[in-house]
C-alpha positions in Angstrom: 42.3 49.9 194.6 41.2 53.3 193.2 43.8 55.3 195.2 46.4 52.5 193.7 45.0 53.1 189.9 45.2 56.6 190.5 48.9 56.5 192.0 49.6 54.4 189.3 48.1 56.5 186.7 49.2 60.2 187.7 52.9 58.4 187.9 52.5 57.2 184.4 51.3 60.6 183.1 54.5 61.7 184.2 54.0 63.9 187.8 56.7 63.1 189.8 56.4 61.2 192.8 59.5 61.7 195.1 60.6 58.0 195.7 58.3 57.1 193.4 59.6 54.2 191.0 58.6 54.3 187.3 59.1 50.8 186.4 55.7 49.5 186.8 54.7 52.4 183.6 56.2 50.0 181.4 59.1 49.9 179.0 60.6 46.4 177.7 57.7 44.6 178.9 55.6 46.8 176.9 53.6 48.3 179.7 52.8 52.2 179.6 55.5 54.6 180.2 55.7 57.8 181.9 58.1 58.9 178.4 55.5 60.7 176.1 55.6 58.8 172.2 57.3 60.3 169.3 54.5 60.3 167.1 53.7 63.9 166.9 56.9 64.5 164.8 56.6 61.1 163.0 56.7 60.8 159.1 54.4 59.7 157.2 54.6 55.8 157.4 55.2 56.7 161.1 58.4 54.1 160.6 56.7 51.1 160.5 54.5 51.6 157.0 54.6 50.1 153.8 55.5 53.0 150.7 52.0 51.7 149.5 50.1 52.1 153.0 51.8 55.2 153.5 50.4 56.6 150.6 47.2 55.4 150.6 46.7 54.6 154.4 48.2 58.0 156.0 45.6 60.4 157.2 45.1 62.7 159.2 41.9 64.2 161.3 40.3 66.7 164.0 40.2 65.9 167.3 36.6 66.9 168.2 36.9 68.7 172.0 38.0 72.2 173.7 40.9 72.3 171.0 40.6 70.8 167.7 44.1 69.7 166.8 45.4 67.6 164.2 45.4 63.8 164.6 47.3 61.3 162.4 46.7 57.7 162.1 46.9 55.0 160.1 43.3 53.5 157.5 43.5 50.4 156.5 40.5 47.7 154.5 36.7 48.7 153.6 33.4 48.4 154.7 30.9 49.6 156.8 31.9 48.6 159.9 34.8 50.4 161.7 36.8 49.7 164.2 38.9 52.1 166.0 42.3 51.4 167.4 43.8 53.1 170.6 47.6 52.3 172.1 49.6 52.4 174.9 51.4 55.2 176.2 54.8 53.6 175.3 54.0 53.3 171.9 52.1 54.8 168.7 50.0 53.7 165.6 52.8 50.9 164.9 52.1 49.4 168.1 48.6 48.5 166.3 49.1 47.8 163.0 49.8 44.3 162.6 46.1 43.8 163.8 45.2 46.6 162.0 46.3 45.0 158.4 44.5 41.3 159.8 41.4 43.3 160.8 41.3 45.4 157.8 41.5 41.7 155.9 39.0 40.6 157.4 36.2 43.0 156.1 36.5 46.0 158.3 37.5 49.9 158.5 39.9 50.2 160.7 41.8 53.4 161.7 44.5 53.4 164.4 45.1 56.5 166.0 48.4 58.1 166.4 47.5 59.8 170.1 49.5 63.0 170.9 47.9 63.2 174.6 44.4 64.0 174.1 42.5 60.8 173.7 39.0 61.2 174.5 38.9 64.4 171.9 40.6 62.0 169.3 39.0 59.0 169.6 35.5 60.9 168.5 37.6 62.9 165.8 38.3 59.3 164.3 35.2 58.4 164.6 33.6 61.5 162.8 36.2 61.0 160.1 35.0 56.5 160.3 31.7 57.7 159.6 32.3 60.3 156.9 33.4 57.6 155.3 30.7 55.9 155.1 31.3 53.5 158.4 27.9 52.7 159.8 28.9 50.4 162.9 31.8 51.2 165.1 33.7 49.2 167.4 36.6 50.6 169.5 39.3 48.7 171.2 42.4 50.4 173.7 45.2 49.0 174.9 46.3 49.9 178.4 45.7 54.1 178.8 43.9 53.4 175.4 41.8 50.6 177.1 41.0 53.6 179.5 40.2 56.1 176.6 37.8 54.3 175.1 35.4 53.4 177.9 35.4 57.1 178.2 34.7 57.7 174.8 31.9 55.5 174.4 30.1 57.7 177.0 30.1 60.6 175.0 30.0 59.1 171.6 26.9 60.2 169.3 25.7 57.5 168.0 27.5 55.3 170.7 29.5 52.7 169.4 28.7 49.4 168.8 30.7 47.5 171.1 33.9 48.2 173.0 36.8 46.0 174.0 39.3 47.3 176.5 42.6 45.7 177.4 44.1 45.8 180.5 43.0 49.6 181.3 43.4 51.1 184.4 40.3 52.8 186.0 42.2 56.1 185.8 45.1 57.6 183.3 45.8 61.0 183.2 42.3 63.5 183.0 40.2 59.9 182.0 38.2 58.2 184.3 37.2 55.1 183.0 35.8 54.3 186.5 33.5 57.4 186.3 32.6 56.3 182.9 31.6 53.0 182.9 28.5 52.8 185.3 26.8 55.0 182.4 28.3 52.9 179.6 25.2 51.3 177.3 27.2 49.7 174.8 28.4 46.0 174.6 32.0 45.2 176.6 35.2 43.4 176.9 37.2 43.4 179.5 40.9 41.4 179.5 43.3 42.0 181.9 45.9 39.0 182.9 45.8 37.8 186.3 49.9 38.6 187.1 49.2 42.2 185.6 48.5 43.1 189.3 46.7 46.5 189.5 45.6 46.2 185.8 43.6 43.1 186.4 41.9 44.5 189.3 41.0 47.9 187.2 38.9 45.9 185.0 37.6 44.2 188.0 36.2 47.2 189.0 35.1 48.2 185.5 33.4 44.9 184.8 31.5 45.5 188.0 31.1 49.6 187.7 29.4 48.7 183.8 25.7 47.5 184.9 23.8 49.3 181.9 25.9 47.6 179.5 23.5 44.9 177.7 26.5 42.5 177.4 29.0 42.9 180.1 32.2 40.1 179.8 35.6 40.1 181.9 38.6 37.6 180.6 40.6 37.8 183.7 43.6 35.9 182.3 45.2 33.0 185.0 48.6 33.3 185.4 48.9 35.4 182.6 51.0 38.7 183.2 51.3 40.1 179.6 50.1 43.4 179.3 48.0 45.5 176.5 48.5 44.4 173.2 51.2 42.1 174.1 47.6 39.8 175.4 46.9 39.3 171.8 49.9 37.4 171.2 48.0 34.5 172.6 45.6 33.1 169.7 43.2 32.2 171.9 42.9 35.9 173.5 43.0 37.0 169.7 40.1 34.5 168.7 38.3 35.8 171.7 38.5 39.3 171.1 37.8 38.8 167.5 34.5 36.7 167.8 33.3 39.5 170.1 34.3 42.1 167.6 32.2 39.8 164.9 29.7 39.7 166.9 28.5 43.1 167.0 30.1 44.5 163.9 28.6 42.0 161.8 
């Protein structure tokens, strides 16, 4: 299963594979693609903004790693607790914000991050700029190669976060090894992959097992379900799932 994550991974990061068919990366079903987004030359509202949450919701951050680089995403609501919003590889910060605007609603911080290829390295540059706000709890959620960036990143998180919900990430994407990463993750997890998402379903398999030190350890392996990433949310019962976990631990 590895080797099949990996294959399916290294195809989606765009090596080519002679043969090799890039369908299963995604692309009208909303699975990752091997196309890299457009968001480093998006403007400000990153197309899919209000005028008012451009202005006020735009920002922009240091990736904390080898390179610090500029990272743009989109803040939305108050509080204390933040949550922190990863996408797929076939889209951006739009692909978030709908549950962005319901989370910030709802009481919480949330800032989705416009990726540009370096995840890990962003994902702790959001939260540095979450907490220098004033965010004393942080919750992170990825969908599909950002389900795999932020079981990474809540390895090497300081303070680790509060919780972490990934959705259907595979064990490997790219330089991230969520599989490598998850036997040493000590913070609360979701897992949700749906059961017709083949090799997506068994990746959190595998991370549900690999994640032994985490005090509270749950896998939604969704029957007959083949909706991938974000898309899972759709269903309000996925949603009220994911949310009650998020309440839990960022109440």
């Amino acid at each position: 299963m590895v080797a099949v994550v990996r294959l399916h991974a290294l195809i989606c990061a765009g090596v080519l594979l002679a043969g090799a068919s890039l369908t299963a990366c995604g692309g009208s079903d909303g699975k990752d693609s091997a196309q890299p987004s457009a968001s480093a030359s998006a403007a400000a509202d990153f197309g899919c903004l209000t005028p008012a949450e451009a202005k006020t919701g735009s920002v922009s951050f240091k990736s904390k790693g080898a390179e610090s680089t500029d990272t743009a995403g989109f803040l939305t609501g108050q509080g204390t607790t933040g949550i922190l919003l990863a996408h797929q590889a076939d889209g951006d910060v739009c692909q978030w914000v709908a549950k962005a605007r319901e989370l910030g609603k709802s009481g919480y911080r949330v800032l989705a991050v416009n990726s540009t290829g370096s995840e890990v390295p962003e994902l702790v540059g959001a939260a540095a700029y979450l907490r220098s706000k004033g965010v004393t709890k942080l919750l992170l959620m990825g969908a599909s190669k950002g389900g795999t960036a932020v079981v990474e990143a809540a390895t090497v998180l300081k303070p680790k976060p509060d919780a972490v919900v990934s959705l259907s990430g595979p064990t490997l994407y790219g330089d991230m090894d969520a599989a490598k990463a998850a036997p040493r993750l000590t913070s609360p997890v979701l897992y949700m992959a749906g059961e017709g998402d083949t090799e997506f379903a068994q990746a959190a398999q595998e991370l549900h097992k690999a994640s032994k030190k985490a005090p509270e350890n749950k896998l939604y392996d969704l029957k007959g379900v083949s909706q991938h990433g974000v898309s899972l949310l759709d269903d309000p019962k996925n949603w009220a799932t994911v949310q009650a976990f998020l309440k839990k631990y960022g109440s």
